[in-house]
C-alpha positions, 0 to 999 in steps of 0.5 A, a space after each residue: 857212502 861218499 864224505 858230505 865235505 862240510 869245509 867252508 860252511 857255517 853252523 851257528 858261529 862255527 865256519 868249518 875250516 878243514 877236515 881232522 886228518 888226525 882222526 880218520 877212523 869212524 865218523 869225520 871230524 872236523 876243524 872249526 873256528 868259533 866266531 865268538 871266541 877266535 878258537 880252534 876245535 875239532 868236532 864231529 860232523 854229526 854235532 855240526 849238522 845233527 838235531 842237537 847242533 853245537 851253535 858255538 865251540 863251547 866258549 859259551 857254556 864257559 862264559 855262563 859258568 865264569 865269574 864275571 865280576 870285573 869285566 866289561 860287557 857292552 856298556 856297563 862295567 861289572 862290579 859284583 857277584 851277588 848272592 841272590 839268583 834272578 830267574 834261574 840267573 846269576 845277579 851282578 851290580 853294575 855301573 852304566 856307562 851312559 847314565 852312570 847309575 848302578 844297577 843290578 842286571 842277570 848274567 844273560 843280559 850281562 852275556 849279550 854285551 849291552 849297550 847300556 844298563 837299559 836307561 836309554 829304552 826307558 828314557 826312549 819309552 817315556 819320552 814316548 808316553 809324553 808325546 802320546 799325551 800331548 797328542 791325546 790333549 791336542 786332540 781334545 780328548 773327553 770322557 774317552 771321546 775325540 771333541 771334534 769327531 763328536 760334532 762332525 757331522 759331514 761324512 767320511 770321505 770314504 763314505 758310500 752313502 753321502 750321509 755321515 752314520 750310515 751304510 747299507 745293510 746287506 743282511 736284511 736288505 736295509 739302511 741301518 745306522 751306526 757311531 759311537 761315543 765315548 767309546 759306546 756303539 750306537 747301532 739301528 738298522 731297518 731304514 728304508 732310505 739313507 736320509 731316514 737313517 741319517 735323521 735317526 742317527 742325527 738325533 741319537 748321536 746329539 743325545 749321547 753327546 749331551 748323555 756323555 757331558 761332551 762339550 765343544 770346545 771354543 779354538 
C-alpha cells in the first residue's frame, strides 16, 4: 500500500515537516513543528490524521499542568496560585493591565492570553445598556407602549389596504383587524369591507389607549 506523504500539511497547530527516517518499521512517523510552542516532534501519522488527532505536540496539556504564578498571559500579570478550584479550573489573582484592578480568573481564560481581565467587554456591555435607555426614552416609552405609534393612525407604508390596523383575512375569506398596545393583541376578524374594519379598529385601539393610561405627550 503506497505512504499517504503528509509532509507540508497542517493538523491542529502541527505543520508536518519531513517523514522520521529514524523509525521506518511499522506505521510512519513523522517530524512535526508545533505552532504554539516552536518544537519539534516525532509523531505517528495515525495520531495526525485519526479520530483522536493531536491538535498541538503536547505543550498544551504541559501548560495546564504548569504553575502559572509569575507569568504574563495577555494583558493581566499573574500573581497567585489559590487554593480553591472554579469549575473544575484552577483559580489565580491577577492584576489587569488595562484597569489595573485585581482579579481572580480560571486558568483556561488565563491560557487563552487575554487581553484584558474582561473590564473592557464589561465597560463595552454598559455603555451599551445606557445607549438602549436613552434610546427607549427618546422614544417615549409608556406602560411598555411606543407614544407615538399609540396614536399614528396612518397607515404603514408597507400596507396593502390603505387602512392602518387592517388586512385581508385569507382563512375565512374576510377583513379582520389587528394592533396592539402595550404589548396586548387586539384582533377581530369577519368585516366585509376594509373601512368597517378600520372603524372597529379605530374605536377599539383609542379605548385600549385610554385602558392603558397612555397619554400624548406634548414635543
Amino acid at each position: 500500500m503506497p505512504l499517504n506523504d503528509l509532509t507540508g500539511k497542517r493538523y491542529g497547530s502541527l505543520t508536518v515537516l519531513r517523514r522520521d527516517d529514524s523509525r521506518l518499521s511499522g506505521d510512519a512517523f513523522w517530524i512535526c513543528r508545533c505552532g504554539r510552542c516552536g518544537r519539534e516532534k516525532s509523531i505517528r501519522g495515525t495520531y495526525l490524521t485519526g479520530p483522536r488527532a493531536y491538535k498541538d505536540c503536547g505543550c498544551s496539556w504541559n501548560e495546564r499542568k504548569a504553575d502559572l504564578t509569575g507569568r504574563t498571559m495577555g494583558g493581566v500579570s499573574v500573581m497567585e496560585r489559590l487554593p480553591e478550584n472554579r469549575y473544575g479550573q484552577k483559580t489565580y489573582r491577577v492584576r489587569c493591565a488595562v484597569c489595573g484592578a485585581e482579579r481572580i480568573m480560571v486558568q483556561h481564560d488565563l491560557l487563552g492570553k487575554p487581553r484584558d481581565c474582561g473590564c473592557t467587554a464589561r465597560a463595552e456591555t454598559n455603555e451599551r445598556l445606557r445607549n438602549q435607555a436613552a434610546d427607549a426614552s427618546s422614544r417615549s416609552i409608556y406602560n411598555g407602549a411606543k407614544i407615538a405609534a399609540a396614536f399614528a393612525e396612518k397607515p404603514m407604508p408597507t400596507s396593502t389596504t390603505g387602512f392602518r390596523w387592517v388586512r385581508w383575512y385569507p382563512r375565512n375569506n374576510c377583513w379582520c383587524a389587528t394592533f396592539r398596545v402595550a404589548g396586548q393583541r387586539y384582533f377581530k376578524y369577519g368585516f366585509e369591507t376594509p373601512e368597517s374594519a378600520y372603524k372597529w379598529a379605530k374605536e377599539e385601539h383609542e379605548k385600549a389607549v385610554k385602558e392603558h393610561g397612555i397619554t400624548e405627550k406634548e414635543e
